[in-house]
TINUGU-376964 format. One record per residue: z, x, y of N, C-alpha, C in turn. Coordinates in nm, 2 decimals. Atoms other than C-alpha are relative to their C-alpha. Layout:
<rs>
      npz      npx      npy     capz     capx     capy      cpz      cpx      cpy
        Z        X        Y        Z        X        Y        Z        X        Y
...
</rs>
This chain:
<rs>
      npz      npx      npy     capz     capx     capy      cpz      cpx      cpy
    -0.14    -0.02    -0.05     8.57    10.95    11.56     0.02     0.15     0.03
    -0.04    -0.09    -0.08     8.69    11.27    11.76     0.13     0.02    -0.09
    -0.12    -0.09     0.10     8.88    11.53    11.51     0.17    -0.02     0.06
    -0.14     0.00     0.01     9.22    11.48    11.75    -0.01    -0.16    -0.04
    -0.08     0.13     0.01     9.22    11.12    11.66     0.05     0.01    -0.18
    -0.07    -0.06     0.09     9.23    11.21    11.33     0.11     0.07    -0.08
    -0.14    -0.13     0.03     9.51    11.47    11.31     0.10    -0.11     0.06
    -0.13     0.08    -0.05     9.73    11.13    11.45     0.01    -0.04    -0.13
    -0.02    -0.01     0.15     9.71    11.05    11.08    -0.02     0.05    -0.08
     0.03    -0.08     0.08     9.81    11.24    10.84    -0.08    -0.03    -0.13
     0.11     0.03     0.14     9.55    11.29    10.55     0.05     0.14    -0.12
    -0.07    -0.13     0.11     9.71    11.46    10.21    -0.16     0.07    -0.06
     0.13    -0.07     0.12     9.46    11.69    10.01     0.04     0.11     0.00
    -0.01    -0.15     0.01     9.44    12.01     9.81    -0.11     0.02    -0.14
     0.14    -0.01     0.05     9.13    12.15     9.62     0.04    -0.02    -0.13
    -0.06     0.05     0.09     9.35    12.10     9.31    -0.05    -0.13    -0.06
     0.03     0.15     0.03     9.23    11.73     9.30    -0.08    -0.04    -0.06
     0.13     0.04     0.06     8.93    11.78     9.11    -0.02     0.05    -0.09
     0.00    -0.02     0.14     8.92    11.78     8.77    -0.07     0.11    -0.06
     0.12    -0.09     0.04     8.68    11.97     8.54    -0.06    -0.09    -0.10
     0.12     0.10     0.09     8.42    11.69     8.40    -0.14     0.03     0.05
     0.15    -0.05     0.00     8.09    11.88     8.41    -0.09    -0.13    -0.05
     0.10     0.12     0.05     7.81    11.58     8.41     0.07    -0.13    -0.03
    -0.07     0.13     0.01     8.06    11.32     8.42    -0.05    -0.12     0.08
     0.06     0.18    -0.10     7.96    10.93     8.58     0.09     0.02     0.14
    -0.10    -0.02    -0.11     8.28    11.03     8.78    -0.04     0.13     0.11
     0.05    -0.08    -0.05     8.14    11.27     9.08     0.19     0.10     0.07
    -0.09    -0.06    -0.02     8.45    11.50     9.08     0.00     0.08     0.15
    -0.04    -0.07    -0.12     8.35    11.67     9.39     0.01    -0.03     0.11
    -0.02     0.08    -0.14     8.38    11.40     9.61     0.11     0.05     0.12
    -0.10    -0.01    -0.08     8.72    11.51     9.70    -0.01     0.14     0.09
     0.08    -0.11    -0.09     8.57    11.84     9.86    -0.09    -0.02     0.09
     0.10     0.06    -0.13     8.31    11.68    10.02     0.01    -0.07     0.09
    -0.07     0.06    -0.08     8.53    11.40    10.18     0.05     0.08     0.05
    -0.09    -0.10    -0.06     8.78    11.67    10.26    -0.08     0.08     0.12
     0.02    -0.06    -0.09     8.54    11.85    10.44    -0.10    -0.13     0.12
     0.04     0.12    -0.05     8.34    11.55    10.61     0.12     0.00     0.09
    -0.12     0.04    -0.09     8.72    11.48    10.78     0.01     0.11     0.08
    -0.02    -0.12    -0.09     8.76    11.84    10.88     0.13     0.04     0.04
    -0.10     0.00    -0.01     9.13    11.86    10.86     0.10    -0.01     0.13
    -0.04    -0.05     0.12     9.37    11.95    10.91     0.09    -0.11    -0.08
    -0.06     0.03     0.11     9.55    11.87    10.61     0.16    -0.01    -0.04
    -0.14    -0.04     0.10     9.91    11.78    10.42    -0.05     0.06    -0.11
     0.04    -0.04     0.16     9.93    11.99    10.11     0.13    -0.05    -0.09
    -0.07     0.10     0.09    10.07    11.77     9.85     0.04     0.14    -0.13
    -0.06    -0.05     0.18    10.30    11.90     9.50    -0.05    -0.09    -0.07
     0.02     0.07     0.10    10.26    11.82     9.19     0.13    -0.10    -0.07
    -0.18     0.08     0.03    10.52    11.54     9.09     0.05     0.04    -0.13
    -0.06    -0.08     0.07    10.74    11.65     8.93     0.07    -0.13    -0.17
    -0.03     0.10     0.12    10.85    11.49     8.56     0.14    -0.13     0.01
    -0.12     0.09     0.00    11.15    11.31     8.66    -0.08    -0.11     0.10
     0.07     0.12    -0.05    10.92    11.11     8.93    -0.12    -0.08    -0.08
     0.11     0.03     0.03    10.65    11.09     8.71     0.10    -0.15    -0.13
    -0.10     0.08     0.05    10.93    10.89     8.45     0.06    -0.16     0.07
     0.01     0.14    -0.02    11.00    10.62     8.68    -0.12    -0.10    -0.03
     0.09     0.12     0.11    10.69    10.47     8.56    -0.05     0.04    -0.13
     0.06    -0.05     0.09    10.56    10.66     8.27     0.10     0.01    -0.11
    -0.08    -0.04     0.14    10.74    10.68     7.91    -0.01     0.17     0.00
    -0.03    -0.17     0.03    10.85    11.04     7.79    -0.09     0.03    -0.10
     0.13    -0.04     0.13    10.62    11.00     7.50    -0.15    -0.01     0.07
     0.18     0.01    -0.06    10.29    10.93     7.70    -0.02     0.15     0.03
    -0.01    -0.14    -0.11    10.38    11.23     7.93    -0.03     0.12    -0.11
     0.00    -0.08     0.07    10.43    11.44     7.61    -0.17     0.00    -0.07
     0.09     0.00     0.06    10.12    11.34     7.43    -0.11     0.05     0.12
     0.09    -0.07    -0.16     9.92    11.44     7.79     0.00     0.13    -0.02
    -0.04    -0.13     0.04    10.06    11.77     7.69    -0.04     0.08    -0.09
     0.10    -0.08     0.11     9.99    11.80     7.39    -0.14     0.03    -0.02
     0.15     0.04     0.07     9.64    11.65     7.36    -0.17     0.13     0.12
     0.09    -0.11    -0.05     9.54    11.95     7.63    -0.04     0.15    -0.05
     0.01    -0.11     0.05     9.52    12.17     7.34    -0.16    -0.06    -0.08
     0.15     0.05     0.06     9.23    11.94     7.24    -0.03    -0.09     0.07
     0.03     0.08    -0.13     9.08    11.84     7.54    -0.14    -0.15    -0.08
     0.05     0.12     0.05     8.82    11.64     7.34     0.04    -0.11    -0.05
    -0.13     0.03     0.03     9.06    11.45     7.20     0.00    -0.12     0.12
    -0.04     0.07    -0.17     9.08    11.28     7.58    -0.13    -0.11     0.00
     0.13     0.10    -0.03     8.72    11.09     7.55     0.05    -0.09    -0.04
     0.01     0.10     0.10     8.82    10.85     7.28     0.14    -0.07     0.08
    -0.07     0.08    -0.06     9.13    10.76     7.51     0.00    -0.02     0.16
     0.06     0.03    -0.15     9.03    10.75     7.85    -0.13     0.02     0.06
     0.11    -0.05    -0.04     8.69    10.84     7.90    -0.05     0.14     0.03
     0.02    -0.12    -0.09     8.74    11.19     8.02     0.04     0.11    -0.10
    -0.05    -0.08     0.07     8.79    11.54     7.87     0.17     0.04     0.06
    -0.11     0.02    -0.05     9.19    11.58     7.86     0.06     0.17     0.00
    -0.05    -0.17    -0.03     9.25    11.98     7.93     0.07    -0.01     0.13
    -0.08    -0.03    -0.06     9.47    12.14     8.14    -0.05    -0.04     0.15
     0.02     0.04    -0.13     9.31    12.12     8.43     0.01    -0.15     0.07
    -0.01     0.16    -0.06     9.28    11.73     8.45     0.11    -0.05    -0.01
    -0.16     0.05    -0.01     9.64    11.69     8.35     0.05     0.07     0.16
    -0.07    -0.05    -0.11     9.73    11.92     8.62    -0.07    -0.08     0.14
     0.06     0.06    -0.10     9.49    11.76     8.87     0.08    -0.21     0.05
    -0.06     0.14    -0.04     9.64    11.39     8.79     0.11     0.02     0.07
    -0.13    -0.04    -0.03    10.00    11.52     8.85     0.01     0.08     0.16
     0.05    -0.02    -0.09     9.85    11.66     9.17    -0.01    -0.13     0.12
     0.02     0.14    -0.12     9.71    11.32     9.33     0.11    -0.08    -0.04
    -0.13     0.07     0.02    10.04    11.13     9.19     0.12     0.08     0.08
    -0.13    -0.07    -0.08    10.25    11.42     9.42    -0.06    -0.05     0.16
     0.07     0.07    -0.15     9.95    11.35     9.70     0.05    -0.14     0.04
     0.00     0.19    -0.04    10.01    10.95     9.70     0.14     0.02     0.02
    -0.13     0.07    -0.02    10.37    10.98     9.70     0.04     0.08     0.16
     0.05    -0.07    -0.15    10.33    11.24    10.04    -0.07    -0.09     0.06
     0.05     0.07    -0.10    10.11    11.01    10.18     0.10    -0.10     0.05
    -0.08     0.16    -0.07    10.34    10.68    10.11     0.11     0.07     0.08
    -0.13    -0.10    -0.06    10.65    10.91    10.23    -0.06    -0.04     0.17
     0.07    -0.06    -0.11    10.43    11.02    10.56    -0.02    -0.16     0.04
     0.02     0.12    -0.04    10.32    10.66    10.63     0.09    -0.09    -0.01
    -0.19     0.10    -0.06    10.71    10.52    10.64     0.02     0.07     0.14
    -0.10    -0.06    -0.12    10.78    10.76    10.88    -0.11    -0.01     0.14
     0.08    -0.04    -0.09    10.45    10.75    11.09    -0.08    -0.11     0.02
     0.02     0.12     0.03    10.30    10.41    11.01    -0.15    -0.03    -0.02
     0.17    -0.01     0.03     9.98    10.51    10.86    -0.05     0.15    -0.04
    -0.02    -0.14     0.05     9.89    10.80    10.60    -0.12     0.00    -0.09
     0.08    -0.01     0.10     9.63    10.87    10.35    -0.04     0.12    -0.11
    -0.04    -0.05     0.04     9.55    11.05    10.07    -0.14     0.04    -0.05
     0.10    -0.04     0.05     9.21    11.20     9.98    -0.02     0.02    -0.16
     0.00    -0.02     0.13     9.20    11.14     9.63     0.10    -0.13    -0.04
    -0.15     0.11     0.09     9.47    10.87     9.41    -0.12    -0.11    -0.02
     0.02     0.14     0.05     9.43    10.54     9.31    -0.06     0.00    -0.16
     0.03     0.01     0.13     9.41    10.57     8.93     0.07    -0.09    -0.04
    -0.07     0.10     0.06     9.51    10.24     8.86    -0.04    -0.13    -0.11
     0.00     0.03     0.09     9.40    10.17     8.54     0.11     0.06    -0.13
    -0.06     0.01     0.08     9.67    10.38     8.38     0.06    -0.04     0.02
    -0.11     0.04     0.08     9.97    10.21     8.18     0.11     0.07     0.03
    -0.09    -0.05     0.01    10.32    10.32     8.15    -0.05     0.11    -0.12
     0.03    -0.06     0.12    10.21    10.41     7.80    -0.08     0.03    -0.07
     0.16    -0.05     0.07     9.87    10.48     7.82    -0.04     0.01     0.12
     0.09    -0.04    -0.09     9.58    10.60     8.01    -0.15    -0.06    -0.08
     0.10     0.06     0.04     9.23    10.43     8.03    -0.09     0.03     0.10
     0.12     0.04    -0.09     8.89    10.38     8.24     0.05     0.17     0.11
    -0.02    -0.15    -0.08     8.95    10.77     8.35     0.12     0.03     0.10
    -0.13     0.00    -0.07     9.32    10.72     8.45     0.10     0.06    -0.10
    -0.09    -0.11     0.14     9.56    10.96     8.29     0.15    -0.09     0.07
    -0.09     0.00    -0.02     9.86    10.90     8.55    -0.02    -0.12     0.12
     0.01     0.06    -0.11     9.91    10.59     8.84     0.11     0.04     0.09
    -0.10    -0.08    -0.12     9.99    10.75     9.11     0.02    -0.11     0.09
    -0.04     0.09    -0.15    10.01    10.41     9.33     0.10    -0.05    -0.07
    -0.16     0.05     0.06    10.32    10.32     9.10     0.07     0.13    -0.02
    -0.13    -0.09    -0.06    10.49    10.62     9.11     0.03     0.05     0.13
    -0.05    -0.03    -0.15    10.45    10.65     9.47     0.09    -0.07     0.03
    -0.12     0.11    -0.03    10.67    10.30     9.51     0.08     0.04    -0.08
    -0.12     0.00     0.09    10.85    10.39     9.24     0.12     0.18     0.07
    -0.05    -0.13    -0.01    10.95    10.73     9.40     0.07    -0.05     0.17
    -0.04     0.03    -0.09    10.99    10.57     9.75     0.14    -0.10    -0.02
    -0.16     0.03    -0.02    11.25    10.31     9.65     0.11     0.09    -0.03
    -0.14    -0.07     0.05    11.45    10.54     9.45     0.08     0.08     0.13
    -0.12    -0.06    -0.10    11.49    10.73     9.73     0.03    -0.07     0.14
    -0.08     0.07    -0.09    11.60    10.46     9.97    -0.11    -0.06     0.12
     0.06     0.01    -0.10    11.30    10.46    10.21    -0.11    -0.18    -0.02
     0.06     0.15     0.02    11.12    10.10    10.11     0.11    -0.07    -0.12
    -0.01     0.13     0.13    11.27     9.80     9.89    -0.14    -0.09    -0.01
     0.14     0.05     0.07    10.92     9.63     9.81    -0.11     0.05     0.12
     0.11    -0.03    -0.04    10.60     9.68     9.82    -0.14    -0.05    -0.03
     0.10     0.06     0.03    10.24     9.53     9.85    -0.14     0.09    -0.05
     0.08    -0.09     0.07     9.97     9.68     9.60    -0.11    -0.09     0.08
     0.11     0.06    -0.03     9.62     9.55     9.80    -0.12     0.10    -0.05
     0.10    -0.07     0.10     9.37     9.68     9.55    -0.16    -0.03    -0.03
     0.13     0.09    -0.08     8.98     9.59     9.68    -0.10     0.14    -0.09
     0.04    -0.08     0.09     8.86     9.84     9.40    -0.10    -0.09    -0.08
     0.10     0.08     0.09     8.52     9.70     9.19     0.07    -0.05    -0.09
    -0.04     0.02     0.13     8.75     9.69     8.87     0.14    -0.01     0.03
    -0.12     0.08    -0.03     9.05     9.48     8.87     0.16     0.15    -0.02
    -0.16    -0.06     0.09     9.45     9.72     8.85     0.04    -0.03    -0.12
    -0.10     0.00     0.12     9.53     9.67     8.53     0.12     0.00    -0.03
    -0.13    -0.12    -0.01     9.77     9.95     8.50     0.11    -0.01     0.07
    -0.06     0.05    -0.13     9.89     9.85     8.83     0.07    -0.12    -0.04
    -0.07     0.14    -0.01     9.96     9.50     8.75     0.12    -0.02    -0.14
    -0.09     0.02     0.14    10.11     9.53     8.40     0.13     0.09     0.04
    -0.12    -0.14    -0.03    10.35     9.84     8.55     0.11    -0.10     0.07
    -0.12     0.09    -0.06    10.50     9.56     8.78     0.00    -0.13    -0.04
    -0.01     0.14     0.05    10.44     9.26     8.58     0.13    -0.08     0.01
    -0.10     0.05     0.01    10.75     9.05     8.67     0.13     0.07     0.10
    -0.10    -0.09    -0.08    10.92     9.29     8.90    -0.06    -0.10     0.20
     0.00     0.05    -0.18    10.97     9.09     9.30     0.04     0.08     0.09
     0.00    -0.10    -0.10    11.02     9.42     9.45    -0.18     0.00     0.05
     0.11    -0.07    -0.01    10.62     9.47     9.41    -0.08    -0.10     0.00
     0.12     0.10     0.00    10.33     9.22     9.52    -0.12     0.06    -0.06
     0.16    -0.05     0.04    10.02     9.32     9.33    -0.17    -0.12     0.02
     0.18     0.11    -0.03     9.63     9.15     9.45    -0.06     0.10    -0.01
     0.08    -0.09    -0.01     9.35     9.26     9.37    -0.13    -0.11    -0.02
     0.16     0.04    -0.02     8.95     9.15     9.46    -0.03     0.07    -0.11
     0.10    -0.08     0.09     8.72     9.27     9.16    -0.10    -0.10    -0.06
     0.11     0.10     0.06     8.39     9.16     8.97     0.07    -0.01    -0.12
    -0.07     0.04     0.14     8.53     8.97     8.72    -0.03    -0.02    -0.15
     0.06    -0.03     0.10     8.28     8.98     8.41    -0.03     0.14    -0.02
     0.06    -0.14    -0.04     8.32     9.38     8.40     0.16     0.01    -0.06
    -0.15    -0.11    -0.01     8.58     9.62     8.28     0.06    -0.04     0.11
    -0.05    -0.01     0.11     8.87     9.61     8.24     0.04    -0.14    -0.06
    -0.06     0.10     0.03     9.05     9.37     8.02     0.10    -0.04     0.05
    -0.10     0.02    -0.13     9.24     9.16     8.30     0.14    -0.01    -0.09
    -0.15     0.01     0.01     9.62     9.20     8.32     0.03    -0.11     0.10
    -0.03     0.10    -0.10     9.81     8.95     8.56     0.06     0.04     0.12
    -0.10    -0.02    -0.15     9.89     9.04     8.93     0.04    -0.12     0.04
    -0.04     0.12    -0.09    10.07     8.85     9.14    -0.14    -0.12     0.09
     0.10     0.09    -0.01     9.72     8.73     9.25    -0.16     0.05     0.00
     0.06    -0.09     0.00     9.42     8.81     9.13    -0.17    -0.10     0.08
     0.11     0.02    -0.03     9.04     8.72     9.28    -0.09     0.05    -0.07
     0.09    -0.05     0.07     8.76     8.76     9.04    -0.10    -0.08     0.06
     0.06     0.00    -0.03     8.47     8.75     9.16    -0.17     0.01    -0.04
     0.12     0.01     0.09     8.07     8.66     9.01    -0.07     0.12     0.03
     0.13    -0.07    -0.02     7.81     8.91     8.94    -0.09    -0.05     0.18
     0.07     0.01    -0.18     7.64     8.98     9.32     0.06    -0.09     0.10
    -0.04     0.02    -0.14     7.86     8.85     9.55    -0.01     0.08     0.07
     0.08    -0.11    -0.13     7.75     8.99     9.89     0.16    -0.03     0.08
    -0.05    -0.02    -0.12     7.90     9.07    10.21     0.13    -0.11     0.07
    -0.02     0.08    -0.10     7.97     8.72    10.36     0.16    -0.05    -0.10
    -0.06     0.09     0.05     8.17     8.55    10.03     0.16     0.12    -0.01
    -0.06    -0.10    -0.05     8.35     8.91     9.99     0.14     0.02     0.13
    -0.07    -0.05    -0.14     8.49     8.98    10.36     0.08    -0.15    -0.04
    -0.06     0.15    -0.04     8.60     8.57    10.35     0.13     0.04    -0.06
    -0.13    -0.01     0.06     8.84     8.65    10.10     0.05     0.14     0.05
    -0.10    -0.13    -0.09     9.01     8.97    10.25     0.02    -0.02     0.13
    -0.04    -0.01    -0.12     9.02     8.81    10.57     0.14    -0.13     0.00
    -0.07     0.13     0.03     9.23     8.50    10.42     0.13     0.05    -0.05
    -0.09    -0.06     0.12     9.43     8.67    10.11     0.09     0.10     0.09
    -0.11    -0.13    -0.02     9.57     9.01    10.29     0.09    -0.04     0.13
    -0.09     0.03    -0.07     9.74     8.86    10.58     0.11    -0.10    -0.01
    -0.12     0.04     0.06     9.87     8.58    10.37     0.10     0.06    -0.06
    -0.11    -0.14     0.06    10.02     8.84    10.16     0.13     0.06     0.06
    -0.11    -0.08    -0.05    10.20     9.06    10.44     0.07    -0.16     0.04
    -0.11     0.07    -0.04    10.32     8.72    10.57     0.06    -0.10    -0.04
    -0.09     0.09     0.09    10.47     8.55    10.30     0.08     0.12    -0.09
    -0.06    -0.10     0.11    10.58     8.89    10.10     0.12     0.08     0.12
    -0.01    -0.05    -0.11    10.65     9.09    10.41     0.07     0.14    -0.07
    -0.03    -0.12     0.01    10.65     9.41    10.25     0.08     0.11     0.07
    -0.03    -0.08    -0.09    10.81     9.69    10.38    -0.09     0.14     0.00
     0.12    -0.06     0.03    10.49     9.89    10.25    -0.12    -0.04    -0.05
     0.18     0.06     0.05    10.10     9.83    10.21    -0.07     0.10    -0.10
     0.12    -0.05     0.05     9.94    10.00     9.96    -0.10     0.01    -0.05
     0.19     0.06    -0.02     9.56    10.00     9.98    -0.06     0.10    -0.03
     0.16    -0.06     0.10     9.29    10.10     9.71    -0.10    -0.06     0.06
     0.14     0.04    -0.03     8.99    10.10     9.94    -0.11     0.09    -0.16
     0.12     0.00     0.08     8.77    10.15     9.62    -0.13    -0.02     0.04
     0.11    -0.04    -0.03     8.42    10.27     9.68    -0.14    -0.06    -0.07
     0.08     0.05     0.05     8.28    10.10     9.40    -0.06    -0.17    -0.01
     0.03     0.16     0.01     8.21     9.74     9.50    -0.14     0.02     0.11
     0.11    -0.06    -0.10     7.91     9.93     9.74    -0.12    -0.09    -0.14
     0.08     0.01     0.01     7.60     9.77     9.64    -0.12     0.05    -0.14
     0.06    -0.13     0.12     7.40    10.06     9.43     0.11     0.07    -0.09
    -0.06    -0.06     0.08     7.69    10.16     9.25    -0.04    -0.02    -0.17
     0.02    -0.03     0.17     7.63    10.24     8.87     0.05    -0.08    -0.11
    -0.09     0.06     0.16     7.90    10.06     8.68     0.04    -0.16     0.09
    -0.03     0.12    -0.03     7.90     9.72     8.87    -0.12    -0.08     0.05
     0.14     0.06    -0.01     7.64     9.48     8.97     0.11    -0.10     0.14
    -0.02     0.08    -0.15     7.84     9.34     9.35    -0.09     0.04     0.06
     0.09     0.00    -0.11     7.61     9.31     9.67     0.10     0.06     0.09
    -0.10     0.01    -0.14     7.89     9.48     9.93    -0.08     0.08     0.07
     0.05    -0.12    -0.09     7.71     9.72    10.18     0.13     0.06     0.05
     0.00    -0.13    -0.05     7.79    10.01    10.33     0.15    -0.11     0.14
    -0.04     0.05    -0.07     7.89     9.79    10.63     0.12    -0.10    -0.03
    -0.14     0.10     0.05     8.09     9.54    10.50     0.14     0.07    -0.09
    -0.10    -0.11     0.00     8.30     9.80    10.33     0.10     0.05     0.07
    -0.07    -0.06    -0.14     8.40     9.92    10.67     0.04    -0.11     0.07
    -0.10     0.05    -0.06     8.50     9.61    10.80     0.14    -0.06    -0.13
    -0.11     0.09     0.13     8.67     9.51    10.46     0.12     0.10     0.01
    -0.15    -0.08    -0.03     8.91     9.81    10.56     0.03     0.01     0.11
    -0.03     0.01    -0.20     8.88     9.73    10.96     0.14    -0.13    -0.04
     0.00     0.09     0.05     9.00     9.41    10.79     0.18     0.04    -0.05
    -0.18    -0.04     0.10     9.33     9.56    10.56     0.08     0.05     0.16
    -0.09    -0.07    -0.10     9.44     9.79    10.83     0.04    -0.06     0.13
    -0.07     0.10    -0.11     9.45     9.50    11.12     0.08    -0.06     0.01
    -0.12     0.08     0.00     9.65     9.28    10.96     0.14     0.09    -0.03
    -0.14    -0.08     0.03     9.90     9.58    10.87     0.01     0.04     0.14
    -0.04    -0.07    -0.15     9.90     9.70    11.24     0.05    -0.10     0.06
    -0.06     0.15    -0.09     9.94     9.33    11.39     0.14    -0.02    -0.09
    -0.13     0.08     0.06    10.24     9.27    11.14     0.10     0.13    -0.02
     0.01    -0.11     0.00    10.35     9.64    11.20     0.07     0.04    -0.14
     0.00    -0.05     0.14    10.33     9.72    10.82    -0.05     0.12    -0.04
     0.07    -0.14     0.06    10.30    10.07    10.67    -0.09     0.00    -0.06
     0.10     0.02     0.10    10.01    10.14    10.51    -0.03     0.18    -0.04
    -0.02    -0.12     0.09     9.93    10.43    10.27    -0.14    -0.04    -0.04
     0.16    -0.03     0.02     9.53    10.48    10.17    -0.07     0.09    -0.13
     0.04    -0.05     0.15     9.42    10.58     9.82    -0.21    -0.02    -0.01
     0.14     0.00     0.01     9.03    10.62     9.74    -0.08    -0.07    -0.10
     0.09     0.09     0.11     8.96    10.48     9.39    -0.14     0.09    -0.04
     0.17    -0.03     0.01     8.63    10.49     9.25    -0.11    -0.04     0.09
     0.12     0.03    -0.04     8.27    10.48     9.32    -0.08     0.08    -0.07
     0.10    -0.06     0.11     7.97    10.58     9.11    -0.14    -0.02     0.05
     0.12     0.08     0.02     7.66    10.55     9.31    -0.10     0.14    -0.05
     0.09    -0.06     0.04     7.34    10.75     9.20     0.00     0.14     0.09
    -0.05    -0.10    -0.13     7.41    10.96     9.54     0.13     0.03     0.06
    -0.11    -0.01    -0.03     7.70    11.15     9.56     0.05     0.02     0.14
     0.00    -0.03    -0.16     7.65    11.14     9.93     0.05    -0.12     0.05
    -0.02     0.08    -0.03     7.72    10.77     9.94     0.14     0.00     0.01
    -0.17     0.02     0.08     8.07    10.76     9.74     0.07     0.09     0.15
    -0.04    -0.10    -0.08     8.15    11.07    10.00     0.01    -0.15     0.18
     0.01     0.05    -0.18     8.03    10.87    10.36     0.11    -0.12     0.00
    -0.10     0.11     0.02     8.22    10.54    10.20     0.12     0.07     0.00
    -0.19    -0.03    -0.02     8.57    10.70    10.12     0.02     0.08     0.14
    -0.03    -0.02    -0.09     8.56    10.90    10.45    -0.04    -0.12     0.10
     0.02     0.07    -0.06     8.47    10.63    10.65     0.18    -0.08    -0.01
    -0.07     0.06     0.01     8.78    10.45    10.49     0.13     0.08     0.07
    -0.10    -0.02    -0.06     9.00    10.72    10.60     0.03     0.02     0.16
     0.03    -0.02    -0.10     8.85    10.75    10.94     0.07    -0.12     0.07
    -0.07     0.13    -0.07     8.92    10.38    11.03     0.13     0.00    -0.02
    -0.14     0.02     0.04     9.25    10.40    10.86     0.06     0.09     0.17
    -0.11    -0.07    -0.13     9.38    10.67    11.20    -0.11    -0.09     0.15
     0.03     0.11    -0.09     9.12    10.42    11.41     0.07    -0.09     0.07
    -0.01     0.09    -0.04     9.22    10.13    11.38     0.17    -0.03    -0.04
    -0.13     0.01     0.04     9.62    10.17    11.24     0.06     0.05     0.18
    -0.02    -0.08    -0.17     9.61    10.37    11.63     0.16     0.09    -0.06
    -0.12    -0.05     0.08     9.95    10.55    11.41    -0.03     0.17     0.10
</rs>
């Protein structure tokens, strides 16, 4: 794709977004290496601020985040990650990014966010290397301020929302689905609908269901926002799952999200997720690719 088609959707980032987990599973510098892969330019996202971070988060989680960066070790034994300043400030970073993107993608009808989708944390916890969920306080920051009443979570991440789904459990403002390998982290919560999925499903059984599920979705829910965790980690070679998806199939599995939100002219907002494969070159070509198609094929 040709850099002005790009600059028709806006893409949030700022170098802020990457933690400090020296030798981590998690390849922290993705978000530099996608960033530059796109070639900007760039929104530069805040850090949300505590009153947004509150619509979904308790006052006591937030605090103990605070505290526990005086003993960043301390962070392993609850989320996987070391919990120092920097990664607090980095979550509070992509939770200001995602809510700039969703923002940007009401007003433009298609936005993304180089970095977000931590949607394994809780209101009242953090887990599976998720301190803050930035794709619930984005909706949560969008209704308040008047610009959406609901919103569809389409979450095509190797490992099921959790976080996501328990945050809106029972709330008909917020449709939550999510595709994941189903014998695999985490311990499932209940979306509004979930697809689990066997050890090595490929390509063909994969795409079937994202070409069935996400258009039912926008046209029985009829959101007035899409939000879409293209997760990186349902690729093939990835480390922490055992699916068959290629490279290819990936890219139509987001040619795929972003059609049915352009034919049913639905906003859509673009989070990255995980990916773990052996080559941090892969995780990088997959999430830029996602955001590439996203100012493709949204045409925004």
């Amino acid at each position: 794709m040709t850099e002005p088609a790009a600059r028709r959707v806006p893409f949030v980032y700022a170098p802020g977004y990457a933690p400090d987990w020296p030798g981590h599973v998690f390849p922290t510098e993705k978000y530099a290496l996608v960033a530059e892969r796109l070639g900007g330019p760039f929104e530069t996202p805040v850090a949300a601020t505590d009153e947004q971070l509150l619509l979904v988060h308790t006052r006591e989680y937030l605090a103990l985040l605070e505290k526990l960066t005086a003993r960043p070790e301390a962070g392993y034994a609850l989320f996987e990650v070391p919990c120092n300043r920097r990664t607090v400030d980095a979550f509070r970073l992509a939770a200001g990014g995602t809510v700039l993107a969703a923002r940007l993608a009401v007003e433009r009808g298609a936005a993304g966010s180089v970095g977000g989708g931590f949607h394994h944390a809780f209101a009242d916890h953090g887990e599976g290397f998720c301190l803050i969920n930035d794709l619930a306080v984005a909706i949560r920051v969008l209704q308040s301020e008047g610009r959406i009443r609901t919103a569809a979570v389409v979450d095509l991440d190797l490992h099921q929302g959790n976080g996501t789904a328990r945050i809106f459990q029972g709330d008909r403002s917020v449709f939550t689905f999510s595709i994941h390998q189903e014998h695999l982290y985490p311990a499932k919560q209940i979306s509004n609908w979930d697809i689990g999925l066997d050890d090595f499903t490929g390509d063909d059984v994969y795409l079937g269901h994202v070409r069935k599920a996400v258009p039912q979705i926008l046209d029985s829910f009829r959101p007035d926002l899409l939000v879409y965790q293209g997760g990186a980690d349902p690729y093939e070679l990835d480390q922490l799952g055992s699916l068959r998806i290629t490279k290819a199939g990936l890219a139509e599995r987001d040619r795929l999200v972003y059609a049915a939100a352009r034919e049913r002219r639905v906003p859509v907002v673009a989070t990255l997720g995980g990916g773990y494969p052996p080559r941090t070159e892969d995780v990088v070509e997959i999430h830029a690719t996602t955001l590439r198609l996203l100012a493709e094929v949204t045409g925004a």
